[in-house]
C-alpha positions as CSV (number, residue, x, y, z in Angstrom):
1,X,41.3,62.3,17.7
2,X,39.9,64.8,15.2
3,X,36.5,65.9,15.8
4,X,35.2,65.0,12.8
5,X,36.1,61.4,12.9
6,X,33.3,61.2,15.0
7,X,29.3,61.4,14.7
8,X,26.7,62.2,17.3
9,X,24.7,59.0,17.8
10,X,21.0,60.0,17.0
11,X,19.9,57.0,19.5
12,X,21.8,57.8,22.2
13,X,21.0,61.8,22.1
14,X,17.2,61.0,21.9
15,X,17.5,58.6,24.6
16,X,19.0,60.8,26.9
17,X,16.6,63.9,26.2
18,X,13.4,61.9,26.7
19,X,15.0,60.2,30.0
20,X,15.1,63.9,31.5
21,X,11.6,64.3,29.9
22,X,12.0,67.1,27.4
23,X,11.2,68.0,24.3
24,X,13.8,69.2,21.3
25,X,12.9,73.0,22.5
26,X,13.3,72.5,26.4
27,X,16.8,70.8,25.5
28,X,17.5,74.3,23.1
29,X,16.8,76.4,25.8
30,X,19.0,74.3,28.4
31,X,22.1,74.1,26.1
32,X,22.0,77.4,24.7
33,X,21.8,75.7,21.3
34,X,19.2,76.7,18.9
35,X,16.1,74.9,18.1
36,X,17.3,74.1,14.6
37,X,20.5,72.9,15.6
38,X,18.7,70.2,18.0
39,X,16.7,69.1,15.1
40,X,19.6,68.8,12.6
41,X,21.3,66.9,15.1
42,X,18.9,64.6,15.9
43,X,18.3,64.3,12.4
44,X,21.7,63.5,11.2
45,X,23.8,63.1,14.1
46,X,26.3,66.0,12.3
47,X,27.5,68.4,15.4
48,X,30.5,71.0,15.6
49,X,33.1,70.4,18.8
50,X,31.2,73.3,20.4
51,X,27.9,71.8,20.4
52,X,29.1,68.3,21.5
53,X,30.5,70.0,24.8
54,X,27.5,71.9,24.8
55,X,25.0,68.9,25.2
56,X,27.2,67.0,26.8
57,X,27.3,69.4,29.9
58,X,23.8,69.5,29.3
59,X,23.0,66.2,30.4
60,X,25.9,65.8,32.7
61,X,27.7,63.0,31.0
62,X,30.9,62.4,29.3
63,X,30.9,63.3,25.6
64,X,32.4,60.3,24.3
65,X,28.7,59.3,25.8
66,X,27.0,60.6,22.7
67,X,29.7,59.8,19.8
68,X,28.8,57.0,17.8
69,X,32.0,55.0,15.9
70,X,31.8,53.0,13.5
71,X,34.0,49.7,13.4
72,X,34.5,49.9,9.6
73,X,35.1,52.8,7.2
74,X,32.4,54.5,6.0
75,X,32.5,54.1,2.3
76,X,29.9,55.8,-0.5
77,X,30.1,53.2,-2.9
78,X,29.4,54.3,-7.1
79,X,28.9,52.3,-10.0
80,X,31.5,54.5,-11.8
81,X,34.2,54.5,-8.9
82,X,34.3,50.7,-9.3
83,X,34.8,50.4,-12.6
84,X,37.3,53.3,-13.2
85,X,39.3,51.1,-10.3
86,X,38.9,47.5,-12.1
87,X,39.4,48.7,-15.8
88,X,43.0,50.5,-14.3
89,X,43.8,47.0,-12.3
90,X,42.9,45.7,-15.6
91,X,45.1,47.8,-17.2
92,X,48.1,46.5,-14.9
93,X,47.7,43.8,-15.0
94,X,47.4,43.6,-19.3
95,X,50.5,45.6,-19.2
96,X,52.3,43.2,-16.8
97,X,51.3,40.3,-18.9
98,X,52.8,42.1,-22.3
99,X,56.1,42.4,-20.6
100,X,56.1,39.0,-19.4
101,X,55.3,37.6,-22.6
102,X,57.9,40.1,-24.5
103,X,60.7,38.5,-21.9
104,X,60.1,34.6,-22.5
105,X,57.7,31.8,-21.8
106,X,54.8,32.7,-19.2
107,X,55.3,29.8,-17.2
108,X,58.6,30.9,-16.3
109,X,57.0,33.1,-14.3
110,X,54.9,30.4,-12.1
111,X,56.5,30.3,-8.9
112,X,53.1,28.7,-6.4
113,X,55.6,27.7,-3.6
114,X,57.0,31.5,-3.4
115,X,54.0,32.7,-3.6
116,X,52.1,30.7,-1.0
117,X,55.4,31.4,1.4
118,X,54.6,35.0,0.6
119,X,51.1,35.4,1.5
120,X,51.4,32.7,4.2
121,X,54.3,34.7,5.7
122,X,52.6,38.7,5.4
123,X,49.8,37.3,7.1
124,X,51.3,35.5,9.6
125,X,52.9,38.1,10.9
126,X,49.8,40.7,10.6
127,X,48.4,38.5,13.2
128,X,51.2,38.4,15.1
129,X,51.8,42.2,15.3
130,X,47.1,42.9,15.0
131,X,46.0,39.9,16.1
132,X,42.9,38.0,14.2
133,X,40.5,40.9,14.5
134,X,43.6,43.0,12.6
135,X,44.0,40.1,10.1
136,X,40.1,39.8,9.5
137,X,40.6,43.3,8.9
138,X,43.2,43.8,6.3
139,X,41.5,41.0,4.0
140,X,38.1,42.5,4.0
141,X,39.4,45.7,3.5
142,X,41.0,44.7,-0.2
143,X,37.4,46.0,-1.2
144,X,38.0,49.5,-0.2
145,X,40.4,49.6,-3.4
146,X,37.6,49.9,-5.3
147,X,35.8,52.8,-4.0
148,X,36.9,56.7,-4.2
149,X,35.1,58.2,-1.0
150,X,36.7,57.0,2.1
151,X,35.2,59.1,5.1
152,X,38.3,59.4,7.5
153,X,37.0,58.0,10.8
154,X,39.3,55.6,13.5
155,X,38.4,52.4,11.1
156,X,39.9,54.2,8.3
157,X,43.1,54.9,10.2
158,X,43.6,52.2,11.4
159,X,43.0,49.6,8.0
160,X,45.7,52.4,6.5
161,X,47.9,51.0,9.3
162,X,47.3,47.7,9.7
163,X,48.2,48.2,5.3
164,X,51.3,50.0,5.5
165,X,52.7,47.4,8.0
166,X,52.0,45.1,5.5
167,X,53.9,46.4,2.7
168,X,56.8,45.9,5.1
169,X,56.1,42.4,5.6
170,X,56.0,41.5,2.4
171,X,58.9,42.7,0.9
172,X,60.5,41.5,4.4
173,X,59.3,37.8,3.6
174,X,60.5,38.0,0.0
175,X,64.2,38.9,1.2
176,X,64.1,36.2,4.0
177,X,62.9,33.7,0.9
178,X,65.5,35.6,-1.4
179,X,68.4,34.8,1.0
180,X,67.5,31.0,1.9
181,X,67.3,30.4,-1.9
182,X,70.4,31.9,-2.4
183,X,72.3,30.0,0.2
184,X,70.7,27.0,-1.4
185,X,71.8,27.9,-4.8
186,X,75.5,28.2,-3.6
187,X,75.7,25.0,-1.9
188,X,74.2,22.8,-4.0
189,X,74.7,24.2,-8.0
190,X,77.6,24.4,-9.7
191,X,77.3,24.0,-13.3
192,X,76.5,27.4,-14.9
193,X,73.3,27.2,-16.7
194,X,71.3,25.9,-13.9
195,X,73.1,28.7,-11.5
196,X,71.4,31.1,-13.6
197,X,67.9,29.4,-14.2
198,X,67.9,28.5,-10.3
199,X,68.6,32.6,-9.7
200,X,66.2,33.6,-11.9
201,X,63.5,31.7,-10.0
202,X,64.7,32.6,-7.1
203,X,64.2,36.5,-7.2
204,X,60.6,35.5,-8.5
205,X,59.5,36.3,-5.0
206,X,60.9,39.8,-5.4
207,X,58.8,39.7,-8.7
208,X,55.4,38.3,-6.1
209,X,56.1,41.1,-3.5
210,X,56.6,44.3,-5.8
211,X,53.5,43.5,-7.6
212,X,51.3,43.3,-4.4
213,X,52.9,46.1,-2.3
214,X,53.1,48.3,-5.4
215,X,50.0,47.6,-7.5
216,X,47.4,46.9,-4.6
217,X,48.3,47.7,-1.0
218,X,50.2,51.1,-1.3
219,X,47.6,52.4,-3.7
220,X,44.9,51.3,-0.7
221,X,47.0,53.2,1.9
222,X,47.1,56.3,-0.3
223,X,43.4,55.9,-0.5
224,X,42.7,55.3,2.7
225,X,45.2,58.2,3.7
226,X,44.3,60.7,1.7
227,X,40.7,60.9,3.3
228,X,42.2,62.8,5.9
229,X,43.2,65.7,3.9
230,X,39.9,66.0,2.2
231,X,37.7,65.5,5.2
C-alpha cells in the first residue's frame, strides 16, 4: 500500500510519547528526528516513510501502530465543484431528453419493470460478490460524483472497485433481461408490428444500463481513480 494512503494518527503518537513520559524534544532526540518534525507531526499527522520507521522503532511497536485509516474517502467538498458536476448531469440529462423527444413519444421510453430488474439485479449481486458493508458502500458513495478532490486512501480504492464491478453487472443483467425477452418475443409473437414494438421495448434495458454505467458510475471510477495519479 502506498505510503501516502496513510496518515499518522495524532492520538495514538501522543499517547504513546507521554506513556514513556517525554516530552516532544526527548522523543527528537530519541528518533533522530528534528524537533520541528515532532511538532508538525503531532500537529497534522503528515510524516514521510522514513520518519514513520523512524518513530516506530522508537517506541518499539509495529508502524501500522501509528497509521490512522480512514473508512471513507477523504473528500474536500466546494460549492463550485458541486455545481459544475450537477449543471453537466443537467446537461445529460437535457440532451438525452431532446433525443428522446426528437425519436417519438416519451412514454415509449417508460420501461419500470426493466428498470426495477436492473437495479434489483446490479445490487443483488454487489452483495453477493462485497457483501452489505460493500453494498452500503457503493450507494453512499453516488455522492462522491459530485466532488473534484478525492484524496486516494484504501476507501477510495476500494469504492473505485466495488464501482467498476458494477458497471459489469449492469450491462450483464440487461443482456440476461435482453435474451429472456427475446426468447419470449419468438415464442409468443407472430404478427409483424407487434414483433417490432415488443423488440423495441425490449432493448429498453440496454437503453437503462448504458445510461447508468456510462453517465454516472464510469465517470465516478475515473474520479475516484484518477486520485491516485495526482496524489
Amino acid at each position: 500500500m502506498p505510503s501516502h494512503a496513510k496518515t499518522i494518527c495524532v492520538e495514538n503518537l501522543k499517547r504513546l510519547r507521554q506513556d514513556n513520559g517525554w516530552s516532544q524534544d526527548l522523543l527528537a532526540k530519541a528518533s533522530g528526528l528534528s524537533l520541528r518534525t515532532i511538532q508538525r507531526v503531532e500537529k497534522e499527522g503528515k510524516a514521510s516513510a522514513e520518519t514513520q520507521l523512524a518513530l516506530a522503532g522508537t517506541f518499539n511497536v509495529s508502524p501500522q501502530e501509528l497509521f490512522v485509516i480512514s473508512s471513507t474517502p477523504d473528500v474536500n467538498w466546494k460549492w463550485r465543484n458541486i455545481m459544475q458536476t450537477a449543471i453537466s448531469l443537467a446537461v445529460i440529462i437535457g440532451a438525452i431528453v431532446m433525443l428522446i423527444i426528437l425519436g417519438g413519444d416519451i412514454f415509449f421510453y417508460n420501461d419500470y419493470a426493466s428498470l426495477l430488474f436492473l437495479v434489483l439485479f446490479m445490487y443483488s449481486v454487489t452483495v453477493i460478490a462485497f457483501g452489505p458493508h460493500g453494498l452500503t458502500k457503493s450507494i453512499i458513495g453516488l455522492k462522491y460524483l459530485f466532488s473534484n478532490e478525492i484524496e486516494a486512501t484504501p476507501a477510495s480504492y476500494f469504492l473505485a472497485r466495488i464501482l467498476s464491478k458494477q458497471i459489469i453487472f449492469v450491462y450483464a443483467g440487461a443482456f440476461i433481461a435482453l435474451l429472456i425477452g427475446s426468447i419470449s418475443i419468438h415464442s409468443n409473437v407472430s404478427e409483424s408490428l407487434i414483433f417490432h414494438r415488443a423488440y423495441a421495448v425490449n432493448i429498453l434495458i440496454l437503453f437503462y444500463a448504458a445510461i447508468f454505467a456510462e453517465g454516472i458510475l464510469r465517470p465516478l471510477v475515473t474520479k475516484l481513480e484518477k486520485t491516485e495519479f495526482f496524489s
